[in-house]
C-alpha positions as MATLAB code, in Angstrom:
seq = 'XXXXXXXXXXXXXXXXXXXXXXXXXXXXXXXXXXXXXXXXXXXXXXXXXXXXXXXXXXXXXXXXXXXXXXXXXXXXXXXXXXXXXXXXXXXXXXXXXXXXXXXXXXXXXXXXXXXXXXXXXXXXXXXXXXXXXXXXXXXXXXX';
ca = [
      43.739 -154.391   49.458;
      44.573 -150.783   50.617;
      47.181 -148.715   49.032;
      49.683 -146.294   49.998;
      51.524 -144.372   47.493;
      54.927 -142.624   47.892;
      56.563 -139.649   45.904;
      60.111 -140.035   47.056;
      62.811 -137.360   46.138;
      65.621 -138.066   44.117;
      65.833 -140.829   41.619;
      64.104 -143.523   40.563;
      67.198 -145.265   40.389;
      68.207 -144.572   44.010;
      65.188 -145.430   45.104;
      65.346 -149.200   43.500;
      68.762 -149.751   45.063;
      67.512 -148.655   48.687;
      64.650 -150.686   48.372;
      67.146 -154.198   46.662;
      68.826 -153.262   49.660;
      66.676 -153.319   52.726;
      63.892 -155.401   51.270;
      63.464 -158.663   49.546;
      62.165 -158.847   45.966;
      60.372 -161.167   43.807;
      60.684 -160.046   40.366;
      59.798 -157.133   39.703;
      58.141 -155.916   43.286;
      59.527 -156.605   47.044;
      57.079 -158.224   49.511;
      58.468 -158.244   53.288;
      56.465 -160.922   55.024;
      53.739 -161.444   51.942;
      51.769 -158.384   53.326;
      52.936 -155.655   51.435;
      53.179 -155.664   47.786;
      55.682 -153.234   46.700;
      56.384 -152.155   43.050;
      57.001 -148.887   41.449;
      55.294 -147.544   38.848;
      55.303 -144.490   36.151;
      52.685 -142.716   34.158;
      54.318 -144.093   30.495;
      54.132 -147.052   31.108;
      51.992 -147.408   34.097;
      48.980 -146.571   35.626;
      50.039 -143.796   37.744;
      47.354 -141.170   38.277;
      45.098 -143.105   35.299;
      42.369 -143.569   37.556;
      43.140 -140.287   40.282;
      40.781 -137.288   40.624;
      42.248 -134.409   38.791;
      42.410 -132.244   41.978;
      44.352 -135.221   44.225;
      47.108 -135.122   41.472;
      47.128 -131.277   42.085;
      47.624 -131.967   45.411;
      50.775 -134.306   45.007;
      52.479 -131.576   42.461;
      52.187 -128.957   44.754;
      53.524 -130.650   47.772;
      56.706 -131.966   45.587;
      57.151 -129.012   43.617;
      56.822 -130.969   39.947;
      54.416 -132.984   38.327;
      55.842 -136.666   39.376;
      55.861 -139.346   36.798;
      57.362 -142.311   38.577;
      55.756 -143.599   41.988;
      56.376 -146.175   44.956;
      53.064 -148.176   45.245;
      52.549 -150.020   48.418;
      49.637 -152.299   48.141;
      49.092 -153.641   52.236;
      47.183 -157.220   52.832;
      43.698 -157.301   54.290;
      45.511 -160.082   56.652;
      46.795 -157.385   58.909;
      46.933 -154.189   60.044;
      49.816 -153.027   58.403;
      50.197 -149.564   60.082;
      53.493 -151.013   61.549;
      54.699 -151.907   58.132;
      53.585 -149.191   56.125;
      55.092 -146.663   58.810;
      58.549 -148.376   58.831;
      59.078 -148.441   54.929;
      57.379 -145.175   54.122;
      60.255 -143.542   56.740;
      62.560 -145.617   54.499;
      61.202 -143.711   51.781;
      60.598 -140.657   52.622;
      63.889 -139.938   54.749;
      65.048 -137.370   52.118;
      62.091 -135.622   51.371;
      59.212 -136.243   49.372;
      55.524 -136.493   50.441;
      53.134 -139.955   50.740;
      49.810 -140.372   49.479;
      47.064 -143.651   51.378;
      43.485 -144.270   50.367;
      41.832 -142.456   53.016;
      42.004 -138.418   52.662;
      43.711 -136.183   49.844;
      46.307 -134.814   52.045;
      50.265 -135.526   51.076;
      51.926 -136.787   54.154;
      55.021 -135.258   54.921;
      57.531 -137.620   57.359;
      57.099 -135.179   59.846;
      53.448 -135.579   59.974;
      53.254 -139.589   59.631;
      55.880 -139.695   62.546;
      54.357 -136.773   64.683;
      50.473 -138.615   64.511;
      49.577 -135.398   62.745;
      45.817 -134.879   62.453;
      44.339 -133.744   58.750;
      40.652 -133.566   58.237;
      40.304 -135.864   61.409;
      42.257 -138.527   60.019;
      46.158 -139.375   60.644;
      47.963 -140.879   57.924;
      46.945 -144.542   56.714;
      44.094 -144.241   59.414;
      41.913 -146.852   57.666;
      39.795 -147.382   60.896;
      38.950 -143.566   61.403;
      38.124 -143.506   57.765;
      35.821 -146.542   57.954;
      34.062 -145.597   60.823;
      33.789 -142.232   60.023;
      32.230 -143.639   56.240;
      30.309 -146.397   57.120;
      29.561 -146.370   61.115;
      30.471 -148.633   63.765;
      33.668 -149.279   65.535;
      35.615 -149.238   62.330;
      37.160 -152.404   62.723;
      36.784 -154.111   59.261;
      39.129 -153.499   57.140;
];
């Protein structure tokens, strides 16, 4: 499973009702298709940032101005690619601000630079094939 996390602005609360309302849920996270696992989560009750490095948290905080303590977790299903996907609701997301967070480098994405195909440390955001092939050789392709 790879993982996307997303620091939007405004509140929690908003961000709930935008999701109820483009997204099915099933209990307590929404899953378009059964390939994305979406929930959100929060450092009191959570496990937001329990097992980060101290210096990607840093990261985050300065990029949203404030130490976060709630977070949209995207977990995205080995069964596809899930660029697509994880694209399409992370604009949802992000479309008033806030920064995004995937597996693969310790850079927090802006919209601008997800949408653009911005280039950070040789990876664009969610570029799990870069990242593979640039970790463990070959063309990249497992996921």
């Amino acid at each position: 499973m790879r993982s996307v996390f997303v620091f939007p602005a405004g509140e929690r609360d908003e961000t709930v009702a935008l999701l109820d309302g483009c997204l099915p849920r099933q209990g307590d996270q929404w899953c378009p298709d059964g390939n994305l696992y979406i929930e959100i989560d929060d450092e009191q009750t959570g496990r937001l940032f329990s097992d980060w490095e101290p210096e990607h948290v840093v990261i985050v905080e300065a990029a949203v101005g404030y130490h976060p303590t709630w977070v949209v977790s995207i977990d995205i299903s080995g069964r596809i690619d899930g660029t697509a996907e994880v694209r399409q609701v992370v604009a949802l997301l992000l479309r008033r601000g806030g920064v995004a967070v995937d597996d693969y480098s310790a850079h927090a994405w802006m919209l601008q630079e997800i949408e653009s195909g911005a280039v950070v440390d040789g990876l664009r955001f969610f570029d799990y094939l870069s990242y593979h092939k640039r970790k463990y050789g070959g063309p990249g392709d497992t996921v």
